[in-house]
TORFI-64041 format. One record per residue (C-alpha): residue in three letters; z, y, x. Coordinates in Angstrom, 1 decimal, m for minus. Example, Ala and Ser with C-alpha at 12.3 -4.5 7.8 and 13.67 -1.06 7.14 Angstrom:
% TORFI-64041
@resn->ALA up->7.8 north->m4.5 east->12.3
@resn->SER up->7.1 north->m1.1 east->13.7
//
This chain:
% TORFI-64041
@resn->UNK up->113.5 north->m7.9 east->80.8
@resn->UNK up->116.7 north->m8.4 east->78.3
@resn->UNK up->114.3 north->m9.4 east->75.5
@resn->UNK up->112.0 north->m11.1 east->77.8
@resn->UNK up->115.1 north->m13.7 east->78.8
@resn->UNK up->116.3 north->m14.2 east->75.0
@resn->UNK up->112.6 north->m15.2 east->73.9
@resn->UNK up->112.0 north->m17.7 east->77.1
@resn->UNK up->115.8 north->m19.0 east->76.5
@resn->UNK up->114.9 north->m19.7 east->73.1
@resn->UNK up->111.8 north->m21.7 east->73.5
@resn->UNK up->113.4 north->m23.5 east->76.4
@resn->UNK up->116.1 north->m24.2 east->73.3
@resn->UNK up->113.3 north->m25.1 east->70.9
@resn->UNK up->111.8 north->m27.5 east->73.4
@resn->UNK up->114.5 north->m29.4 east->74.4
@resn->UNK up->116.3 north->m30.0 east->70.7
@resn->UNK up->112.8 north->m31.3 east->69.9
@resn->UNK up->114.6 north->m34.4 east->71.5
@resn->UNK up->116.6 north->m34.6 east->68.2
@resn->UNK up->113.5 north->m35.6 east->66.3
@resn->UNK up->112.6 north->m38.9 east->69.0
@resn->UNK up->115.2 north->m41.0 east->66.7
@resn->UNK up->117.8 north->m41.9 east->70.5
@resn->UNK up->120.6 north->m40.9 east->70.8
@resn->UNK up->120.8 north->m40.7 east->74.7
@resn->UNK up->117.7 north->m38.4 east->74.5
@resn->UNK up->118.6 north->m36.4 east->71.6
@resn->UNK up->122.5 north->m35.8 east->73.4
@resn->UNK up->120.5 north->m34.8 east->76.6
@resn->UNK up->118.6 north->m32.1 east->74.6
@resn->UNK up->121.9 north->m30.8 east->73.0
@resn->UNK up->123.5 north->m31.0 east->76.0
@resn->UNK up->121.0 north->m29.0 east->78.0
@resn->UNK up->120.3 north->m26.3 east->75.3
@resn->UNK up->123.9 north->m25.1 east->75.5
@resn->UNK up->123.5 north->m25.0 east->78.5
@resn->UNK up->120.2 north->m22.8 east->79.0
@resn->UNK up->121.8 north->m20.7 east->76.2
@resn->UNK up->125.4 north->m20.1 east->78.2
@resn->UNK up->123.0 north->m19.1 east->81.3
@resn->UNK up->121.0 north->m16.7 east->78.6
@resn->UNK up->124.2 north->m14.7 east->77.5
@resn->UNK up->125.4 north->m14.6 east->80.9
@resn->UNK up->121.9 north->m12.9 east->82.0
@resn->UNK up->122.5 north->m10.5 east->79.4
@resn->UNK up->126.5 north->m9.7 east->80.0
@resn->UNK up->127.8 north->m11.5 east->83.5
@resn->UNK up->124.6 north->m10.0 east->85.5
@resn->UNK up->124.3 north->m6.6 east->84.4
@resn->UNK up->128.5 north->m6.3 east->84.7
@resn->UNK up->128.8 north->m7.2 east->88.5
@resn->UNK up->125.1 north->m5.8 east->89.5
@resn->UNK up->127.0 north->m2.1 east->87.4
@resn->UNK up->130.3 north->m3.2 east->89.7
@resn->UNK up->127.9 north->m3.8 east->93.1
@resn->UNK up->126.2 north->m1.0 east->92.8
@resn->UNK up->123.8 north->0.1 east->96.0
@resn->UNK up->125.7 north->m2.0 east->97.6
@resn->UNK up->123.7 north->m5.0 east->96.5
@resn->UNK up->121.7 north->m4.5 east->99.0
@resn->UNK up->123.8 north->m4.2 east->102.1
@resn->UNK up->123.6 north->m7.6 east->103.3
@resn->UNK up->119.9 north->m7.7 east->103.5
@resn->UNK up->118.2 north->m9.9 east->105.4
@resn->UNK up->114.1 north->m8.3 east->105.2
@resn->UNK up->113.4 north->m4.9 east->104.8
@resn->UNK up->109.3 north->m5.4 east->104.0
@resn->UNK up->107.5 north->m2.3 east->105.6
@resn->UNK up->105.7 north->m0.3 east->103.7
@resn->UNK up->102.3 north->m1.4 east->102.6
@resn->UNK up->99.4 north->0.8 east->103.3
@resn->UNK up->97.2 north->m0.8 east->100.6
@resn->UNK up->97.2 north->m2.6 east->97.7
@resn->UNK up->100.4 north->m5.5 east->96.8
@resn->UNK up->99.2 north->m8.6 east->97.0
@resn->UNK up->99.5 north->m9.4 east->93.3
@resn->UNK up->97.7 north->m6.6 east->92.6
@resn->UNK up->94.9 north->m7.5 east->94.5
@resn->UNK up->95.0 north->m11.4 east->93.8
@resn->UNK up->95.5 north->m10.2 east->89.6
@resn->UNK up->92.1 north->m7.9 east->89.6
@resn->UNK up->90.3 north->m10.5 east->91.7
@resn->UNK up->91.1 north->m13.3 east->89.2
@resn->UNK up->90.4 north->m11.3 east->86.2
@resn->UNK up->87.0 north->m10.0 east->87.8
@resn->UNK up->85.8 north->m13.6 east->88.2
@resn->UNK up->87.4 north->m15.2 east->85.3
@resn->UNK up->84.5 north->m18.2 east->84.8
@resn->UNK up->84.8 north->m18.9 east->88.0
@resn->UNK up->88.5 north->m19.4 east->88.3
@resn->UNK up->89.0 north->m21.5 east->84.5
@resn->UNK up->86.6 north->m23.5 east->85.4
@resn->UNK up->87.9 north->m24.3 east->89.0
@resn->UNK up->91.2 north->m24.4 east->87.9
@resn->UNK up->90.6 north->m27.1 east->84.8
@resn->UNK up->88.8 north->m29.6 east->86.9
@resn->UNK up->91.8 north->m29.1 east->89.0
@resn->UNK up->94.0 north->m30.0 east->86.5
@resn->UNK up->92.1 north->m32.6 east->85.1
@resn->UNK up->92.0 north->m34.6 east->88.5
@resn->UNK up->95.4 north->m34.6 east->88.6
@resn->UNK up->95.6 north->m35.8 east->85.3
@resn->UNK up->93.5 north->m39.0 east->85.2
@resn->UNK up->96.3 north->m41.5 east->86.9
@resn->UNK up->98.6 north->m40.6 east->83.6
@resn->UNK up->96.1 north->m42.7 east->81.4
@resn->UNK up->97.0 north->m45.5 east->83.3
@resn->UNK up->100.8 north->m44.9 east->82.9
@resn->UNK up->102.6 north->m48.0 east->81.4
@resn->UNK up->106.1 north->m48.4 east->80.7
@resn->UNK up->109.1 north->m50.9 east->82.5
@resn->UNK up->112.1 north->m51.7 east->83.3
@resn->UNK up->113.8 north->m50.7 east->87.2
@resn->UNK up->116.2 north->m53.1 east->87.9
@resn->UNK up->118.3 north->m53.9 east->91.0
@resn->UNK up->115.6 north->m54.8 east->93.4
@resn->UNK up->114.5 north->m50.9 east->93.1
@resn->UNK up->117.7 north->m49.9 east->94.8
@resn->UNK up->117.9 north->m49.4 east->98.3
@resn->UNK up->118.6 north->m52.2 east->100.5
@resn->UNK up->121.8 north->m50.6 east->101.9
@resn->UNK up->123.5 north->m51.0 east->97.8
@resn->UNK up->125.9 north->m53.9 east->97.4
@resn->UNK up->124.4 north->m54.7 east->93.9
@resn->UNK up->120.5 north->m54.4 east->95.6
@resn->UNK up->122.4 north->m57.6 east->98.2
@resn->UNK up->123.6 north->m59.0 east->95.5
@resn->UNK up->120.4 north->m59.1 east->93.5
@resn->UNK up->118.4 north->m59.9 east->96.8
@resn->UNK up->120.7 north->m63.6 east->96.8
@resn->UNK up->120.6 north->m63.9 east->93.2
@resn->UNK up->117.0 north->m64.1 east->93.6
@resn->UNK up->117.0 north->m66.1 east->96.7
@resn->UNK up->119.5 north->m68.8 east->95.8
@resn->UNK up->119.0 north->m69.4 east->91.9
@resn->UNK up->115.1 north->m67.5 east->91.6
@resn->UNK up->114.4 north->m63.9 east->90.1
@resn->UNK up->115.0 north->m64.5 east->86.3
@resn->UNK up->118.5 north->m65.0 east->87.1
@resn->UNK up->118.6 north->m61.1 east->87.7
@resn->UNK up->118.1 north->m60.6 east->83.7
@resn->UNK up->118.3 north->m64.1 east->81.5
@resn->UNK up->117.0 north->m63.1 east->77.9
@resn->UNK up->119.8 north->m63.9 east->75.3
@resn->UNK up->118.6 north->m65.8 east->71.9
@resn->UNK up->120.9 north->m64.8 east->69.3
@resn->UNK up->121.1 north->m67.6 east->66.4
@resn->UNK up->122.3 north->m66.4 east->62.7
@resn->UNK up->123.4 north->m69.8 east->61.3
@resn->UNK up->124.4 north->m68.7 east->58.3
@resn->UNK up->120.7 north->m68.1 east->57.4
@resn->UNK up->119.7 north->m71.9 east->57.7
@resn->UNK up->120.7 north->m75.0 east->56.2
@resn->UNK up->121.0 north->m77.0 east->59.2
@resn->UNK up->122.1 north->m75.3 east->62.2
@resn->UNK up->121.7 north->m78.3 east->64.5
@resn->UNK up->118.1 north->m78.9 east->64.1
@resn->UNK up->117.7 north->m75.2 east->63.8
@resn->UNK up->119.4 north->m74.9 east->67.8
@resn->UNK up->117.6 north->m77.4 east->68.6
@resn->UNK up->114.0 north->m76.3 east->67.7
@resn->UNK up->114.7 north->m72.7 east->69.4
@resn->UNK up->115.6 north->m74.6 east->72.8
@resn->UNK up->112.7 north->m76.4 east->72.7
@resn->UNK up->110.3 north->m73.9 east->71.9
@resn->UNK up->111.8 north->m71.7 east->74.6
@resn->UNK up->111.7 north->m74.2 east->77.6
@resn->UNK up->108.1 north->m74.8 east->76.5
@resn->UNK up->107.1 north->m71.3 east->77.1
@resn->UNK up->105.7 north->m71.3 east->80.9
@resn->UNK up->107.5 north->m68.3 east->81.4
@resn->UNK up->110.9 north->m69.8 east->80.9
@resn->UNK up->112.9 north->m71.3 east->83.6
@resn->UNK up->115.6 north->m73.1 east->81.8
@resn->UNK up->117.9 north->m72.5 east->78.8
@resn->UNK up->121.8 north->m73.0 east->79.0
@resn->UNK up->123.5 north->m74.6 east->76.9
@resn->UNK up->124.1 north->m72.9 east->73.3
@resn->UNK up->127.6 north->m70.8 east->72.8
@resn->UNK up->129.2 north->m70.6 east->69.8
@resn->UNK up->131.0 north->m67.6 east->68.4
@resn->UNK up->134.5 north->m69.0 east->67.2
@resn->UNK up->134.0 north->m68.4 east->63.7
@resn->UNK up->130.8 north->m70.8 east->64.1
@resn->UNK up->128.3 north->m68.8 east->62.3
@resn->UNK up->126.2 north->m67.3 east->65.5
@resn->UNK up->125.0 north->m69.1 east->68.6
@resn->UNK up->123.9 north->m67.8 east->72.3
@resn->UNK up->121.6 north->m69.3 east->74.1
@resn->UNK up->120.9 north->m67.6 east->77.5
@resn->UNK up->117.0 north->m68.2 east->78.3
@resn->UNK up->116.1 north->m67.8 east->82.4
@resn->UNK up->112.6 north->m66.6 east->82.6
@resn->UNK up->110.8 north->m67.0 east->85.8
@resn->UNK up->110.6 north->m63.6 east->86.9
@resn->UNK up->112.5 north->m61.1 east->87.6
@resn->UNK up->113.3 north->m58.2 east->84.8
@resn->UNK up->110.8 north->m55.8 east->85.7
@resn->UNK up->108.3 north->m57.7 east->85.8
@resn->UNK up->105.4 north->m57.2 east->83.6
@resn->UNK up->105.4 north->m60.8 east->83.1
@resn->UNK up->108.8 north->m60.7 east->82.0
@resn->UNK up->108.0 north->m58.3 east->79.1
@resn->UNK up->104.9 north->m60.6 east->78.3
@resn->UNK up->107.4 north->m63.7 east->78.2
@resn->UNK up->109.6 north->m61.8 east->75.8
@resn->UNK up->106.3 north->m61.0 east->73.4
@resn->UNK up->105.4 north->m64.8 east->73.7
@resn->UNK up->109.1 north->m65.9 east->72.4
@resn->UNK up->109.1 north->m63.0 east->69.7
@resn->UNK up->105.6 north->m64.9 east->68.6
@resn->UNK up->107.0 north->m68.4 east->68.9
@resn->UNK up->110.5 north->m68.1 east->67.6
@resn->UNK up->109.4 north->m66.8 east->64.2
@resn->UNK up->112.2 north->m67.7 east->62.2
@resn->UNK up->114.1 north->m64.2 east->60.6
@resn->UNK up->117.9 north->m65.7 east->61.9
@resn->UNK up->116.7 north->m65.3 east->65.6
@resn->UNK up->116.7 north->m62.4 east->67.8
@resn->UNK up->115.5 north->m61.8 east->71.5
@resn->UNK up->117.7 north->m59.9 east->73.0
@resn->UNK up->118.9 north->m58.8 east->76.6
@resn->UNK up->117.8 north->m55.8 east->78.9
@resn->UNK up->114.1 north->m56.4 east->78.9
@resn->UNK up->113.6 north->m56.9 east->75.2
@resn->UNK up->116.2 north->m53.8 east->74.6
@resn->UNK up->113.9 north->m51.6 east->77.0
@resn->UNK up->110.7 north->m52.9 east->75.4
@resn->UNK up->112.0 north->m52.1 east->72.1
@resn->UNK up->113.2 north->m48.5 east->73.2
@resn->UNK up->109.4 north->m47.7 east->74.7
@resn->UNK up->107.7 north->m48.9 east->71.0
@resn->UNK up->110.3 north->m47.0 east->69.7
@resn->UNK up->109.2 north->m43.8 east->71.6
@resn->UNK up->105.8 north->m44.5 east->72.0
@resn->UNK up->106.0 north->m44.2 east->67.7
@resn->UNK up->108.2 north->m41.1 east->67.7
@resn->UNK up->105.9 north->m39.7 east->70.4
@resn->UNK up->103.1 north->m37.8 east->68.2
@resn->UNK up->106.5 north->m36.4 east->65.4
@resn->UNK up->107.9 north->m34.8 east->68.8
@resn->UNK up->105.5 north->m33.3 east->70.2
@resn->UNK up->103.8 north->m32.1 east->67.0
@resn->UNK up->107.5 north->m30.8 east->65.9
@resn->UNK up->108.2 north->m29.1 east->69.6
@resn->UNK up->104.5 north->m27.6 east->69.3
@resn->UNK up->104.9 north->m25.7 east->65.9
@resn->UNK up->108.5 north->m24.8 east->66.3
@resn->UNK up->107.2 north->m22.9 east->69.8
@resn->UNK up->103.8 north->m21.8 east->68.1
@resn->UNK up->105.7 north->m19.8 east->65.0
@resn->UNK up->108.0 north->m18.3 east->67.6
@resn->UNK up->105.6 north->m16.5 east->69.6
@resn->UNK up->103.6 north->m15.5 east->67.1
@resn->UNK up->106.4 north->m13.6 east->65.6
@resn->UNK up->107.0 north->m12.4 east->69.1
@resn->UNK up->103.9 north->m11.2 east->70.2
@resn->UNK up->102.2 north->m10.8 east->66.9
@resn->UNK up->99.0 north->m13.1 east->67.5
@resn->UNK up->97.5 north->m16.2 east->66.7
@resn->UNK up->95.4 north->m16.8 east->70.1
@resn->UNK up->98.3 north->m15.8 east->72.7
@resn->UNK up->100.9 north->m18.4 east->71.2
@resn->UNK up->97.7 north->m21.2 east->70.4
@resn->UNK up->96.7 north->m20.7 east->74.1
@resn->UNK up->100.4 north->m20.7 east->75.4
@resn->UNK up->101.1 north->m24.1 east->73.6
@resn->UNK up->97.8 north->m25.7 east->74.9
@resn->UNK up->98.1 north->m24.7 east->78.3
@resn->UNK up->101.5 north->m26.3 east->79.0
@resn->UNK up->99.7 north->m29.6 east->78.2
@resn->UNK up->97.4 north->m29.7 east->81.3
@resn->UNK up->100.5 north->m28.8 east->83.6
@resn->UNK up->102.8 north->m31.9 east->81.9
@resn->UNK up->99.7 north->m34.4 east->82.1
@resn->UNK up->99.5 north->m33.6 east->85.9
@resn->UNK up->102.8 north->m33.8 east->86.5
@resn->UNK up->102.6 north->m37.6 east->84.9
@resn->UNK up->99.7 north->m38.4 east->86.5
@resn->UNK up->101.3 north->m37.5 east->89.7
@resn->UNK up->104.4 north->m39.3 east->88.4
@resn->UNK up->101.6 north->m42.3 east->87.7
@resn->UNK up->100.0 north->m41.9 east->91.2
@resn->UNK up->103.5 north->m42.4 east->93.4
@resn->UNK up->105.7 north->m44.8 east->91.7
@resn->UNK up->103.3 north->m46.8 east->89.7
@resn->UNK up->100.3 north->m46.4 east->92.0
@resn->UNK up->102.1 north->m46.4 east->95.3
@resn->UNK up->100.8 north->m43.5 east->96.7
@resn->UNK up->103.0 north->m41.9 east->100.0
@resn->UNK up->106.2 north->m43.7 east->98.1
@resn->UNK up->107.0 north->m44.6 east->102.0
@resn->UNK up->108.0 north->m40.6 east->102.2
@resn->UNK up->110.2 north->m40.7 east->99.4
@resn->UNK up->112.7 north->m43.5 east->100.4
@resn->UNK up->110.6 north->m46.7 east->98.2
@resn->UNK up->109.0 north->m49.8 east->99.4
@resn->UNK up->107.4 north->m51.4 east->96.7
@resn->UNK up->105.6 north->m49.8 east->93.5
@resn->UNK up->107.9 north->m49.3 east->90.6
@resn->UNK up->107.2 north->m49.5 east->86.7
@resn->UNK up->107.8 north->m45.6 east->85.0
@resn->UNK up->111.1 north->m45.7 east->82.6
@resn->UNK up->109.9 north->m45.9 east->78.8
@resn->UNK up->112.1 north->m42.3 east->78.2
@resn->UNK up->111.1 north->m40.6 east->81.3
@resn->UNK up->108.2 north->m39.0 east->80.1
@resn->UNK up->108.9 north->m37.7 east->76.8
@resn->UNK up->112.3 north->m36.6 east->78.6
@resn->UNK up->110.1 north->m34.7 east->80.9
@resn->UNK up->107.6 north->m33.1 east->78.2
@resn->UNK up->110.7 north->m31.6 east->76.8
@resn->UNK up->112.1 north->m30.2 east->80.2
@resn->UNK up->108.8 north->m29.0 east->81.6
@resn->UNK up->107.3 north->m27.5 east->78.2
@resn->UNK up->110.6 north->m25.6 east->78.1
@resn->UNK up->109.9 north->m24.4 east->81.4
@resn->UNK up->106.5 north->m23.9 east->81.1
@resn->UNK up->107.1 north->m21.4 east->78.0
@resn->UNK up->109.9 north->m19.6 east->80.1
@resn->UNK up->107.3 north->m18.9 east->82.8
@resn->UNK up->104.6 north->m18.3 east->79.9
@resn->UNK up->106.9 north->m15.4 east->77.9
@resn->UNK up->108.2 north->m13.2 east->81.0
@resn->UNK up->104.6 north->m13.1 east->81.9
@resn->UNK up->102.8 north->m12.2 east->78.5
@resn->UNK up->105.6 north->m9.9 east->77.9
@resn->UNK up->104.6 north->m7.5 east->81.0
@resn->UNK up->101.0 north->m8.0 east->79.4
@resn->UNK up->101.6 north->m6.9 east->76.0
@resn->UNK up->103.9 north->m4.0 east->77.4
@resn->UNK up->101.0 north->m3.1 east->79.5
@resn->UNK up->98.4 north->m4.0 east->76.2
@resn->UNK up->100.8 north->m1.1 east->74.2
@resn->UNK up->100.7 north->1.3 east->76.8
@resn->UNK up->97.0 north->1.0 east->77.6
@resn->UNK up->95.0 north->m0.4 east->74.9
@resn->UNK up->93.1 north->m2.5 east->77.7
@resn->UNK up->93.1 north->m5.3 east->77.5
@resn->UNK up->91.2 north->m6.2 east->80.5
@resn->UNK up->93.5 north->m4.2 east->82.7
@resn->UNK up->96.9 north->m5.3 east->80.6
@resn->UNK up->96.3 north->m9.1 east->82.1
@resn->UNK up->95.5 north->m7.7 east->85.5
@resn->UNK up->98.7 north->m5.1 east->85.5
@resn->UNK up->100.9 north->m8.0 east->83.7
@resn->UNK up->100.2 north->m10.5 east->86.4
@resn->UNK up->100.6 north->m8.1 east->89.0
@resn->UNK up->104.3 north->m7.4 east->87.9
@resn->UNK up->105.5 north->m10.7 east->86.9
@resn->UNK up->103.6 north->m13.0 east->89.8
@resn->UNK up->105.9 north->m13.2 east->92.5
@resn->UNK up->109.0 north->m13.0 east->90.2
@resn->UNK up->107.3 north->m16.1 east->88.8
@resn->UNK up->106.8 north->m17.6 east->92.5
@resn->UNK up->110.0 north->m17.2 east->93.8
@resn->UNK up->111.6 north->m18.5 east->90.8
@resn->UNK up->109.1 north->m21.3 east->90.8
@resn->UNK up->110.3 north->m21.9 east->95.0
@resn->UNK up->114.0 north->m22.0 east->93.7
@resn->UNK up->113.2 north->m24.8 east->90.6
@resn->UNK up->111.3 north->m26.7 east->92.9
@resn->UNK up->113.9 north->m27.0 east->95.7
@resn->UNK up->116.5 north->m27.7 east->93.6
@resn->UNK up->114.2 north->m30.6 east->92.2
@resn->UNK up->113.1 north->m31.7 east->95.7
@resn->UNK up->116.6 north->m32.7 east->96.1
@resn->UNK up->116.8 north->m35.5 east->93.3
@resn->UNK up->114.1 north->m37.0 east->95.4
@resn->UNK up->116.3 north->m37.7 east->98.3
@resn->UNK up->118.8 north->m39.6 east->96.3
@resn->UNK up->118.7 north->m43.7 east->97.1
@resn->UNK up->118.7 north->m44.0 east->92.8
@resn->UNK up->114.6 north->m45.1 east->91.9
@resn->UNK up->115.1 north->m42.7 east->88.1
@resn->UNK up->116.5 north->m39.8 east->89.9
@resn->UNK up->113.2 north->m39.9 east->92.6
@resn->UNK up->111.0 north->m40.1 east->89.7
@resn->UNK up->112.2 north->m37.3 east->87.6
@resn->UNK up->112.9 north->m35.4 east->90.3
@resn->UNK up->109.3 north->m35.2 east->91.7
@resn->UNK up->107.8 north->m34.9 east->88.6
@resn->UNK up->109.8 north->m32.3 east->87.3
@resn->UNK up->108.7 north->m30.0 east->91.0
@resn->UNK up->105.1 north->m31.2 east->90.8
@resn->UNK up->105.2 north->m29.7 east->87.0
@resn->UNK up->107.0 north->m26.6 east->88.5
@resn->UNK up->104.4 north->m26.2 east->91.3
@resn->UNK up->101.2 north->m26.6 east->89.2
@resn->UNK up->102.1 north->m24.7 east->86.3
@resn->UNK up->104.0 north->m21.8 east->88.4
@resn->UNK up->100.5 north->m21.3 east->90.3
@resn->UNK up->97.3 north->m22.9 east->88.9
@resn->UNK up->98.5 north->m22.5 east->85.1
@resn->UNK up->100.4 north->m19.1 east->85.2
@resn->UNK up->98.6 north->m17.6 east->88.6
@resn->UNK up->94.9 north->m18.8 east->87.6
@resn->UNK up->94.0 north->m20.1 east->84.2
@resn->UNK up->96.4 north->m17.8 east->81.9
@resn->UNK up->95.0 north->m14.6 east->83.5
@resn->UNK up->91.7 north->m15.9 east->83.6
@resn->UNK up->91.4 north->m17.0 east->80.0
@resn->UNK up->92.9 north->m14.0 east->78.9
@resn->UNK up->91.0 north->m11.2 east->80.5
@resn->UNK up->87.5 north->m13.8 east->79.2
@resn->UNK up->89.2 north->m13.6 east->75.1
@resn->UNK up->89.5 north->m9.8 east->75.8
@resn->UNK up->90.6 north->m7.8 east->72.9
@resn->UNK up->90.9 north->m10.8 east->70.6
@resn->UNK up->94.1 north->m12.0 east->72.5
@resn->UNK up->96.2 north->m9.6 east->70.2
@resn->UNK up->94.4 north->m10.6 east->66.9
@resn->UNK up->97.1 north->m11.1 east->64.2
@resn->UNK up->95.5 north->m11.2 east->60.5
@resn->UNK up->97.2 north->m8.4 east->58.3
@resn->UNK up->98.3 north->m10.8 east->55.3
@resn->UNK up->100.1 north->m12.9 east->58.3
@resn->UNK up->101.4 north->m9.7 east->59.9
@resn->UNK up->103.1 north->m8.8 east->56.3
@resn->UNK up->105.2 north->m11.7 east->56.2
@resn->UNK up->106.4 north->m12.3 east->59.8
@resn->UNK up->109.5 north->m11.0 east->60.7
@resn->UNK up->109.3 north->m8.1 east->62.7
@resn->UNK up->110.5 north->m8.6 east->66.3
@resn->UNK up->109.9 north->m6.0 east->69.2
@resn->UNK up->110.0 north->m7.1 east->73.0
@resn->UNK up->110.9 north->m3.8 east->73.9
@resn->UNK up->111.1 north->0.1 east->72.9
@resn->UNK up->106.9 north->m0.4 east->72.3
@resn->UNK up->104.6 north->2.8 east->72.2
@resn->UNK up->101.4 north->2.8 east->69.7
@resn->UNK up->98.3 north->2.2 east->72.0
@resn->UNK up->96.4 north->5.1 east->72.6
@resn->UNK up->92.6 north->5.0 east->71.4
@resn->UNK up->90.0 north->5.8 east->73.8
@resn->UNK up->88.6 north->8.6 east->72.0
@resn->UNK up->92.0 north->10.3 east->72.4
@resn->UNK up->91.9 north->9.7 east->75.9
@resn->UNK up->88.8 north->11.8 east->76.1
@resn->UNK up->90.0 north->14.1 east->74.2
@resn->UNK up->93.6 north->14.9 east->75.1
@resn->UNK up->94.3 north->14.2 east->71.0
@resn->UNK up->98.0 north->12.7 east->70.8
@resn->UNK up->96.4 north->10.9 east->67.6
@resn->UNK up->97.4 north->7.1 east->67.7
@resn->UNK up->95.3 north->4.9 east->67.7
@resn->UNK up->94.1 north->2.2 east->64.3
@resn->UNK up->94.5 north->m0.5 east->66.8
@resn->UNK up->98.4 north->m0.2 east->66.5
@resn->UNK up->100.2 north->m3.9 east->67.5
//
């Protein structure tokens, strides 16, 4: 599996540097960040793993805590891989109205701003923003700041002036302090209390309305609301570039790898339903307020403007790791065979419950953000093992297999001009598949059909 863990390291990598290309800083230090990370983990799998398993020995097993009997029949992959591949129709089908179900809240997704009131009431600052509110009204939680160049107008009084006024004559405006000057005199502040509290959707309305109003090029909106509205135009813009970059950069990859053009196409569109789900579940809890009771939350909650696209990048990542270990163990099978019918059945049957039990680790380990008091952490934390759950079993278990045994020999379809000028990569030590009529034959002859 050595090769198998650099490839799936390296679209993990590919994914999450795709961060780079969103235009933030945060994000794109998160990708960085996390790709040394999943490379470190990579070159220990390769040097730190093989060492103390050499060191261990047969003794790796001497703490063990089941001993499975031995099976009179069939594994259980085995027999679940040759009953999905039998019935392939039956299971895409299934599985894609599955998937689109879970899908539909994420068209409904719409960004905001989690502020104090989000937090647990046990939180100092959640007691502090429950009095705020109480004693002086909500908008006292996040006053929007109007930021007055006076050095671009000829009469700064009247300017200051005009911006009060047509910010107290918003009707989402509260009341407007008194303007601070900066003591060189050439900037002004004027703190602006709307009359709801910051993550409100009204809020973000009231800061469009004063945008609209204030027209004049020496004023700015500014403040946590207006910063977080800007960030989610900024993403929702960057959105298409990132995706399209992360798709391509993952598409050339396993081409080269496996030497196709359907294997790597399908790969790249089938981590899309899994991600949609996992937003629309994402949608369904926190924006919806579906079982949010369970997790620790009250009161429905708008979805953080970088949580998603942080999530594509996480769960594609992890979506290719899963998708390379398992169409390596096909391809082996594909080189050894020629079948491809029986390759997805045999690859499946290897890799599925190394997949599963991987799958049971991710998702524990994510289950546990979800029982933090912090609103983000809850969020990305149950949609990252929603992701891991759908695509571990209805993507990887179901609608890989089955599409692949229903494109049949055409899975490994690679035109010779484009097979000339890729780089050369093998998986590992590969074997020229066999033709049938050498089968029948007992003729060592290779077959035409060489990968």
């Amino acid at each position: 599996a050595g090769s198998a863990v650099v490839f799936a390291g390296g679209t993990v990598v590919v994914a999450l540097l795709g961060l780079i290309f969103v235009g933030v800083g945060s994000l794109a230090s998160v990708g960085v960040a996390t790709s040394i990370v999943v490379a470190t983990t990579v070159l220990a799998a390769l040097t730190l793993a093989p060492a103390v398993l050499s060191l261990l020995g047969d003794r790796i097993d001497s703490l063990r805590l089941y001993r499975p009997r031995a099976s009179r029949g069939k594994p259980f992959w085995w027999r679940w891989s040759h009953h999905v591949t039998r019935r392939p129709w039956r299971y895409l089908i299934g599985a894609t109205a599955l998937l689109v179900v879970l899908a539909i809240p994420a068209f409904s997704l719409t960004f905001g701003y989690v502020d104090a009131g989000s937090e647990p009431e046990s939180t100092t600052h959640r007691r502090a923003y429950d009095l705020i509110s109480e004693g002086y009204g909500p908008g006292f939680n996040g006053p929007l700041t109007l930021v007055v160049d006076l050095t671009q107008t000829d009469n700064p009084e009247q300017a200051i002036a005009s911006i009060t006024e047509s910010a107290l004559a918003d009707p989402g405006i509260l009341a407007a302090a008194p303007p601070i000057p900066s003591p060189e005199g050439d900037t002004v502040l004027i703190a602006a209390i709307p009359t709801t509290a910051p993550s409100d959707f009204d809020t973000a309305a009231t800061v469009q309305r004063l945008r609209e109003s204030i027209d004049e090029d020496y004023v700015y909106v500014a403040g946590a609301t207006p910063a977080l509205i800007d960030l989610a135009d900024h993403i929702g813009a960057a959105l298409p570039r990132f995706i399209g970059a992360v798709l391509v950069m993952s598409f050339v990859l396993l081409m080269i790898v496996f030497r196709s053009v359907l294997v790597p196409l399908k790969a790249v569109i089938m981590n899309m339903p899994a991600i949609a789900a996992a937003w629309g579940v994402m949608v369904a809890v926190f924006q919806w307020g579906w079982g949010l009771p369970v997790i620790g939350l009250s009161d429905p909650i708008p979805i953080i403007s970088f949580v998603p696209i942080m999530l594509f990048a996480i769960l594609f990542g992890l979506s290719m790791d899963y998708e390379v270990f398992l169409l390596s163990r096909i391809r082996e099978e594909w080189i050894r065979t020629g079948d491809s019918h029986e390759s997805v059945a045999m690859g499946l049957a290897g890799t599925g419950r190394v997949i599963t039990s991987a799958a049971a680790i991710m998702i524990a380990v994510f289950l546990a953000f979800v029982i933090t008091p912090a609103p983000i952490f809850k969020m990305i934390g149950l949609a990252l093992a929603a992701a891991v759950l759908i695509d571990a079993t209805i993507i990887r278990m179901v609608v890989v297999p089955s599409a692949m045994a229903l494109m049949g020999r055409a899975n490994w379809w690679l035109p010779k001009w484009l097979d000339r000028i890729l780089p050369t990569i093998h998986m590992e030590a590969e074997e020229p598949v066999v033709s049938v009529q050498s089968q029948v034959t007992g003729s060592e002859e290779p077959s035409s059909m060489l990968v």
